[in-house]
KOLVEX-538910 format. One record per residue (C-alpha): residue number from 1; residue in three letters; x, y, z. Coordinates in Angstrom, 2 decimals. Layout:
residues N
MIKE num residuo       u       v       w
MIKE NUM     ala       X       Y       Z
...
//
This chain:
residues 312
MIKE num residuo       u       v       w
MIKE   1     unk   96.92  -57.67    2.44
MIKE   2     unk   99.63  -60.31    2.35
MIKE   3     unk  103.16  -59.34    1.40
MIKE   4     unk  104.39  -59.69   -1.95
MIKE   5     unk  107.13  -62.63   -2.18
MIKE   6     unk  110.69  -61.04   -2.81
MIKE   7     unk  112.99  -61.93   -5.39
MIKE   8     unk  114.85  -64.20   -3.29
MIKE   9     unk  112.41  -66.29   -2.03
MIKE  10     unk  111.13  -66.85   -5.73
MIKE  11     unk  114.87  -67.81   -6.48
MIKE  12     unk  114.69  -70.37   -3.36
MIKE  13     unk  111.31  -71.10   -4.61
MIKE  14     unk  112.51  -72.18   -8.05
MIKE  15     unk  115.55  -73.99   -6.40
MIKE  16     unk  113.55  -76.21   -4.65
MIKE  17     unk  111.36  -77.21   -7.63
MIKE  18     unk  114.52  -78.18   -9.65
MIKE  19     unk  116.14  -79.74   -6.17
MIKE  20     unk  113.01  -82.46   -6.16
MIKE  21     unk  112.67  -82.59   -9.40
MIKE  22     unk  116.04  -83.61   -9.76
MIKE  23     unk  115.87  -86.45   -7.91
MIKE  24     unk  114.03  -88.72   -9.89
MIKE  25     unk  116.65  -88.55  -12.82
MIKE  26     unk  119.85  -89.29  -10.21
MIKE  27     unk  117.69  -91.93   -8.24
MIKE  28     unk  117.45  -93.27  -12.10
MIKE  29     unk  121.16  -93.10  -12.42
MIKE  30     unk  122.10  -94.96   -9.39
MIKE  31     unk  120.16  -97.45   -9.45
MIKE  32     unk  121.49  -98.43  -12.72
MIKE  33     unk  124.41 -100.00   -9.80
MIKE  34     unk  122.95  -99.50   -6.54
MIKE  35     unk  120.37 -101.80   -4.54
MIKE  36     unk  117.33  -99.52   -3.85
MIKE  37     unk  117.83 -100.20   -0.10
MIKE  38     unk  121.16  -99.11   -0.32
MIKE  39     unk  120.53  -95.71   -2.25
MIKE  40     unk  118.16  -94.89    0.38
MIKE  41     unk  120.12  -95.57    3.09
MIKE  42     unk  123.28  -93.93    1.44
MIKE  43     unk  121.01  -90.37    0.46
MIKE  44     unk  119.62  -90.71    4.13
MIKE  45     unk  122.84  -90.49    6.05
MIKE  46     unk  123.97  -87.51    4.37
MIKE  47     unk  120.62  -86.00    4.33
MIKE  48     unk  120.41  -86.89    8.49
MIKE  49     unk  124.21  -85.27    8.64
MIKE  50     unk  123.02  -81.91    6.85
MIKE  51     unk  120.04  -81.36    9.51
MIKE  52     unk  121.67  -82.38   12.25
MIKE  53     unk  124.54  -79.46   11.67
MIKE  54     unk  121.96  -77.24   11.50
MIKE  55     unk  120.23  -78.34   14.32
MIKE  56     unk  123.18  -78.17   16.57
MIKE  57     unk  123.83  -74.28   14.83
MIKE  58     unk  120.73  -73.22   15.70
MIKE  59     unk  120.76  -74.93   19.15
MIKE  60     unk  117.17  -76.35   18.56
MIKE  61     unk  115.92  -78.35   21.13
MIKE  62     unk  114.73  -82.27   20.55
MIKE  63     unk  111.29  -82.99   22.00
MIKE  64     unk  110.74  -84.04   25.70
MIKE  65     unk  107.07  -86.16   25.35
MIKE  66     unk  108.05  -89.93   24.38
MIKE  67     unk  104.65  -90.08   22.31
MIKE  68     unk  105.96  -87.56   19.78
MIKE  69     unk  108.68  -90.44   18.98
MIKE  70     unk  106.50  -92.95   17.74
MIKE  71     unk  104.54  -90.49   15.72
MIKE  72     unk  107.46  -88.98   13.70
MIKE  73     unk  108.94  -93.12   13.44
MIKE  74     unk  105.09  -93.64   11.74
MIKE  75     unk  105.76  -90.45    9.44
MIKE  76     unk  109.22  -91.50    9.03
MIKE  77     unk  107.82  -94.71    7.23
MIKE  78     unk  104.89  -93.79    5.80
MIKE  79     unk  107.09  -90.25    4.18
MIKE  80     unk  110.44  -91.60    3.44
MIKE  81     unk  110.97  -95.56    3.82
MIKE  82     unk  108.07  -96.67    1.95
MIKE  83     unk  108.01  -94.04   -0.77
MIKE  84     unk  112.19  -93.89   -1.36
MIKE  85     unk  112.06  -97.59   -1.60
MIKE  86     unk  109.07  -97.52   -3.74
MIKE  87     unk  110.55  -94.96   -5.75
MIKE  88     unk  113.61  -96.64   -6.15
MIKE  89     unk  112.47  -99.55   -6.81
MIKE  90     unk  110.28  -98.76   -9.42
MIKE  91     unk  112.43  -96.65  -11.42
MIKE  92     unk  114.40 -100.01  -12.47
MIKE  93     unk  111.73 -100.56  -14.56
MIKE  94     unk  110.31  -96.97  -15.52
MIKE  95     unk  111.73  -93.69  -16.97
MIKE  96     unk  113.00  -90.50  -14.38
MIKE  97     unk  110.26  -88.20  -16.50
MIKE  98     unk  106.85  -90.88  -16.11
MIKE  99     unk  108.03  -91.54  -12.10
MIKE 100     unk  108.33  -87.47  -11.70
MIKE 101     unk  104.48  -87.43  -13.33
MIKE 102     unk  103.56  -89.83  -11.53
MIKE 103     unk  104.92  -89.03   -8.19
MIKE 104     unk  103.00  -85.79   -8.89
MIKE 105     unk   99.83  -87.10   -8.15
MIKE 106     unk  100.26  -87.00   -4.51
MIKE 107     unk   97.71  -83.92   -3.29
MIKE 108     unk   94.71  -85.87   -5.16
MIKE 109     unk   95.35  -88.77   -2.70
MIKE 110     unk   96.03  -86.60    0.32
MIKE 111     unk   92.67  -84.96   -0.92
MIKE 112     unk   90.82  -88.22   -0.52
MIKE 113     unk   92.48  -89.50    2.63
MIKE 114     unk   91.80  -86.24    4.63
MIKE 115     unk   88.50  -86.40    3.71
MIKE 116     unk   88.50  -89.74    5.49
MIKE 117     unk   90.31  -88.78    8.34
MIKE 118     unk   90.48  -85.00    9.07
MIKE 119     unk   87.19  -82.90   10.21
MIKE 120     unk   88.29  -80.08    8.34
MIKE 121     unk   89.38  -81.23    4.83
MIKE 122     unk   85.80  -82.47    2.88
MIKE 123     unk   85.52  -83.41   -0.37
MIKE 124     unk   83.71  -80.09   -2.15
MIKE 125     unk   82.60  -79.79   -5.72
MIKE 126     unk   86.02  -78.49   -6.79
MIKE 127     unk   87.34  -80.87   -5.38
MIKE 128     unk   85.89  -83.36   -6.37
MIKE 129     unk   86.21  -82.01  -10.33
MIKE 130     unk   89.91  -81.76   -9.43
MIKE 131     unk   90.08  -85.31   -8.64
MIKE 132     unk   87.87  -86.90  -11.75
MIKE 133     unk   90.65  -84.85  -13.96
MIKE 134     unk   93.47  -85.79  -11.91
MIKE 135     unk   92.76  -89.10  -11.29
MIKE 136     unk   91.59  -89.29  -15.65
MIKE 137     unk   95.62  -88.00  -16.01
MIKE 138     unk   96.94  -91.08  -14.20
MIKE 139     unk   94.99  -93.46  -16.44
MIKE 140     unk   96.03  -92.07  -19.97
MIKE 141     unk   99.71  -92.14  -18.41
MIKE 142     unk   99.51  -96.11  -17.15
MIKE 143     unk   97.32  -97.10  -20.00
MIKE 144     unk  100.26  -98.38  -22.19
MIKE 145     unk  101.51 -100.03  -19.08
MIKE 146     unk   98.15 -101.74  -18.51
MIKE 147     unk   98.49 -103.55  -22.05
MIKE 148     unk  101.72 -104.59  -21.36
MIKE 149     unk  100.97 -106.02  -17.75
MIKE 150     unk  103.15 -107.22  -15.33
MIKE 151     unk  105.50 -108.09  -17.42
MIKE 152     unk  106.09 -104.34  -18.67
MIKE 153     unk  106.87 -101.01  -16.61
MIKE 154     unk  103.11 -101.74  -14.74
MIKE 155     unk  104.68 -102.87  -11.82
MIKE 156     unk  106.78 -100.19  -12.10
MIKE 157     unk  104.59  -97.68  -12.39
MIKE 158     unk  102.39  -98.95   -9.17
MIKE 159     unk  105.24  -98.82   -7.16
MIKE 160     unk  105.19  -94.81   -7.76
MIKE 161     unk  101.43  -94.65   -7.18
MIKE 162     unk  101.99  -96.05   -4.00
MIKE 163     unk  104.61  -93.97   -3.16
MIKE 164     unk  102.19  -91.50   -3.59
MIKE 165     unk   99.91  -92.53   -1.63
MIKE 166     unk  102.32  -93.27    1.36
MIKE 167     unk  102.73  -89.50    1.10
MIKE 168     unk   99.84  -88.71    1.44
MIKE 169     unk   99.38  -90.37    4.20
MIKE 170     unk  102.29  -89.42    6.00
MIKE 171     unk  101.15  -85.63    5.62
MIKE 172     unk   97.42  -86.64    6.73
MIKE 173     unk   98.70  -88.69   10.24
MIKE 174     unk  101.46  -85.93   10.89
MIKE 175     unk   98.34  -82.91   10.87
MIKE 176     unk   96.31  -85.56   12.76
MIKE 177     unk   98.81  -86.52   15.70
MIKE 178     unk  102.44  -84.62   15.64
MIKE 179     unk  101.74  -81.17   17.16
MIKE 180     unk  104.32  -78.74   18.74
MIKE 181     unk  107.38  -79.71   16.43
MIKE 182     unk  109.19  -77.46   15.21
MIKE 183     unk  109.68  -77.91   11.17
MIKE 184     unk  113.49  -78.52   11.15
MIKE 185     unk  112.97  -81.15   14.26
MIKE 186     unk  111.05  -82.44   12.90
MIKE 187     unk  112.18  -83.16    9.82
MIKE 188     unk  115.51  -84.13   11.49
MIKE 189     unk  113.98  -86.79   13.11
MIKE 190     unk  111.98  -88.32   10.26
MIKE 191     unk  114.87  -88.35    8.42
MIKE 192     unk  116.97  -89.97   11.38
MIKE 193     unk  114.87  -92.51   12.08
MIKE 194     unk  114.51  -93.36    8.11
MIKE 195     unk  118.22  -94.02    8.03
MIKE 196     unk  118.58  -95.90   10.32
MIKE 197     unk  115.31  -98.68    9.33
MIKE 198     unk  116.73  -98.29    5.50
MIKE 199     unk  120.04  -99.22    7.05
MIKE 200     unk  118.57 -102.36    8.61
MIKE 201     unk  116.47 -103.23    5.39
MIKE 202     unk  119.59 -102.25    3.20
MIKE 203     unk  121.98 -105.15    5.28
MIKE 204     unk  119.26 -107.49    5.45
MIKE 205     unk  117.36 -107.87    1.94
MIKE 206     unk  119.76 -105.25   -0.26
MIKE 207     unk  123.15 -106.80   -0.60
MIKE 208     unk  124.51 -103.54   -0.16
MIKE 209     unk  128.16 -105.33   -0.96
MIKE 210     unk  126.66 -106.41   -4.31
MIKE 211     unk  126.65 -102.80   -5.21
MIKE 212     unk  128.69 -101.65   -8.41
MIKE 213     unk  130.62  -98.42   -6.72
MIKE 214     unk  131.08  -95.85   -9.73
MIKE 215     unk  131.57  -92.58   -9.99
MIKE 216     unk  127.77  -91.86  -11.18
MIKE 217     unk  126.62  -93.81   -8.60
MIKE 218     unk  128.56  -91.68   -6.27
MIKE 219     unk  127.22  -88.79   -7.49
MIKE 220     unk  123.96  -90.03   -7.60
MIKE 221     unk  124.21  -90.36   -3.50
MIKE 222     unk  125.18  -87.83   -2.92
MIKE 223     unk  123.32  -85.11   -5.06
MIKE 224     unk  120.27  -87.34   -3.30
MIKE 225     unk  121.48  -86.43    0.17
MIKE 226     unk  122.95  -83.51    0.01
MIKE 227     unk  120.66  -81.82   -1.90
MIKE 228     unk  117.59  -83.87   -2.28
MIKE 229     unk  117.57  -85.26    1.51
MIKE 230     unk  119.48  -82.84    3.52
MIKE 231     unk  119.41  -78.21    1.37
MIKE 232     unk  116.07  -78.63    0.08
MIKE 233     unk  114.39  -79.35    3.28
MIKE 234     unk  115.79  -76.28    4.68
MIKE 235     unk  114.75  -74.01    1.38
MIKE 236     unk  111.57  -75.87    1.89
MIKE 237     unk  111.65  -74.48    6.00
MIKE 238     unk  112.44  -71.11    4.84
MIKE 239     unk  109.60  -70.71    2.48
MIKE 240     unk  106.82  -72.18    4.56
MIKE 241     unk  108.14  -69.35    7.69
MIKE 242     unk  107.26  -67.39    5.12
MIKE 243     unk  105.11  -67.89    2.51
MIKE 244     unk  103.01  -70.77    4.52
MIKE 245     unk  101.75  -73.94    3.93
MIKE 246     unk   99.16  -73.11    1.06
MIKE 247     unk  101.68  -71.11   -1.35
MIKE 248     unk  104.86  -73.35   -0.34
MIKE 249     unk  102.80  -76.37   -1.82
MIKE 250     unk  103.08  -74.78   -5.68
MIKE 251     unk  106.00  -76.31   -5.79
MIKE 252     unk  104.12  -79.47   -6.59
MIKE 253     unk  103.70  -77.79   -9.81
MIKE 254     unk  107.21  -77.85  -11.02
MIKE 255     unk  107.98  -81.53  -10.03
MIKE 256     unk  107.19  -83.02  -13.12
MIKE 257     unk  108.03  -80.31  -15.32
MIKE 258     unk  111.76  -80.63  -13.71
MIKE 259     unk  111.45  -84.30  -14.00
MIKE 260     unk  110.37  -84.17  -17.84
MIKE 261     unk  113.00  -82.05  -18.83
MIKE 262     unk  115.55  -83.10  -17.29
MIKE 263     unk  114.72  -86.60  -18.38
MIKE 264     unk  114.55  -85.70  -22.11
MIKE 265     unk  118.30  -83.72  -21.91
MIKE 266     unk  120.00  -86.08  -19.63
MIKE 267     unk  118.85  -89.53  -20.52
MIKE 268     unk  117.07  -88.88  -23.78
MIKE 269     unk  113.67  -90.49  -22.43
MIKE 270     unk  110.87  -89.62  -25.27
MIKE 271     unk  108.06  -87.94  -24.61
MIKE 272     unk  104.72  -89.25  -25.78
MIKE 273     unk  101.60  -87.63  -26.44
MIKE 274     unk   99.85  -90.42  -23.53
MIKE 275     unk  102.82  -88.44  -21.30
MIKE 276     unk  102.17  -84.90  -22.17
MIKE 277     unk   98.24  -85.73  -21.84
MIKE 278     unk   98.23  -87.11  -18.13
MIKE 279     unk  100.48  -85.04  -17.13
MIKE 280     unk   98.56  -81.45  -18.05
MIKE 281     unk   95.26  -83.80  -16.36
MIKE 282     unk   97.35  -84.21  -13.19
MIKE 283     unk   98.44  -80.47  -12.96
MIKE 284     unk   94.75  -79.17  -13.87
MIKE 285     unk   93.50  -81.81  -11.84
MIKE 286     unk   95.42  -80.33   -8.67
MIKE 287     unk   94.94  -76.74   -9.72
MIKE 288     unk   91.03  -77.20   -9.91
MIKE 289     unk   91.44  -79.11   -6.71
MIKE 290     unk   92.99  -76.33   -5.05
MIKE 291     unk   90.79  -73.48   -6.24
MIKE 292     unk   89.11  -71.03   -4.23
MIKE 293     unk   85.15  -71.81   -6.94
MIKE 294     unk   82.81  -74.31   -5.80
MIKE 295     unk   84.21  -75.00   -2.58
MIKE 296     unk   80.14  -76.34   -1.24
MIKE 297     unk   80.79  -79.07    1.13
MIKE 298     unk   79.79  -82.58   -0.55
MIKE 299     unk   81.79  -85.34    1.54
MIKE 300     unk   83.73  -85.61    4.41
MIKE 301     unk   83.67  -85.85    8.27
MIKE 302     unk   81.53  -83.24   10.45
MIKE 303     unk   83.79  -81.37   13.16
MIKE 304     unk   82.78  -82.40   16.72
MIKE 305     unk   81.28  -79.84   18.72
MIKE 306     unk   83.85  -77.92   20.89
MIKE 307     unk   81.75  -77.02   24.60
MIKE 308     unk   81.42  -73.29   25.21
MIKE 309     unk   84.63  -72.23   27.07
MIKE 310     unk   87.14  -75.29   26.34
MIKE 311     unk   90.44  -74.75   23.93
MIKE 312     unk   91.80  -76.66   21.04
//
């Protein structure tokens, strides 16, 4: 029987959700006066400061195979300099509450790539329901977009589909090549290397010396790094030691909830009935997606056969 979560780990549980969902409404805020480039790099150094102390407390070791480098700089892209920036980038043009939604959508495209990619992950019916409902949430929310077109928030609003889908992909090529690492290494490294190609892209194409320096802005950095980039990847460390991968995802489920909110209080974004529609799509489309009914294999990748006697 698995163990019942304790208090505190709900209580680190919740903190998490409102530590990510946060973000999108500060990443809002500065770039009201920051170059995305530069609000990456600028949440990135103090988020690569915060795991590095705690990788030198906890003496953990860095790996010794020079392969596992150029797997966590791919991940490092494809899971923080392509979505950050994207993120960023589009939330000039979008509100904190539609990016959180949006941004949401990220286990339906991690569905579809592993499907692609992984042996293990098919496409079953529920699945495949999930994604039809999921996938039906994203339209109602970019519809209004759509009739505005590129001259509206639809650029916008790809730029956070993308985002997601970078994600996704990052999660699908770390399960398919980086094995061994421990979490917190990991993560220290992604978020290393990410600094320092943001920092690079920041100099080169951000004008980071255009940047209006005000106290929201400062704030904005660092709630980003310090607790966006740098505490909620080790709350997220402590609950997957001990909840796991499966349960520790949930917290996908209070990302846009966080984001709404906080969106309506802080900024006084409306709400629109298009908004509250995708949005309950997107979380039922996930939910049915991740259900334990009508999990018969319809698409995906047959595992090889493993000969009689070798290991994984």
């Amino acid at each position: 029987m698995a163990r019942r979560p304790t208090l505190v780990e709900w209580l680190v549980f919740l903190a998490l959700g409102a530590a990510w969902g946060s973000s999108y409404l500060f990443i809002k805020i500065g770039v009201e006066t920051i170059t995305p480039f530069t609000l990456v790099a600028g949440r990135l150094a103090i988020g690569a400061a915060v795991l590095a102390l705690v990788m030198r407390l906890r003496g953990q070791p860095l790996p010794t195979e020079r392969s596992t480098y150029w797997h966590l700089v791919v991940v490092a892209l494809l899971g923080i300099v392509i979505p950050f920036s994207l993120i960023s980038w589009g939330e000039q043009t979008i509100d904190s509450a539609l990016a959180a939604i949006l941004n949401g959508t990220v286990p339906l495209f991690a569905i579809v790539l592993a499907a692609v990619v992984l042996a293990d992950e098919p496409i079953t019916v529920n699945r495949l329901v999930g994604l039809a409902v999921g996938f039906g949430g994203v339209i109602v929310l970019t519809s209004p977009g759509l009739r505005e077109g590129f001259g509206g928030s639809l650029p916008g609003q790809l730029a956070l589909i993308g985002a997601s889908i970078s994600y996704a992909a990052a999660g699908v090529y770390a399960r398919r090549t980086v094995r061994g690492v421990p979490a917190l290494t990991s993560a220290f490294l992604e978020v290393g290397f990410a600094f320092l190609i943001t920092l690079v892209l920041a100099v080169a194409f951000g004008s980071p010396w255009a940047s209006r320096i005000e106290a929201e802005a400062l704030l904005s950095v660092a709630w980003l790094g310090l607790i966006g980039s740098g505490l909620a990847f080790l709350a997220f460390f402590y609950l997957l030691e001990r909840w796991g991968a499966t349960r520790t995802a949930l917290v996908a489920y209070l990302l846009p909830v966080v984001g709404i909110i906080l969106g309506v209080l802080v900024l006084q974004e409306a709400v629109s009935l298009p908004m509250l529609m995708g949005t309950a799509l997107i979380i039922g489309g996930i939910a049915l997606a991740s259900s334990r009914y009508g999990q018969r294999r319809l698409i995906g990748r047959r595992a090889e056969a493993v000969p009689t006697g070798t290991g994984r």
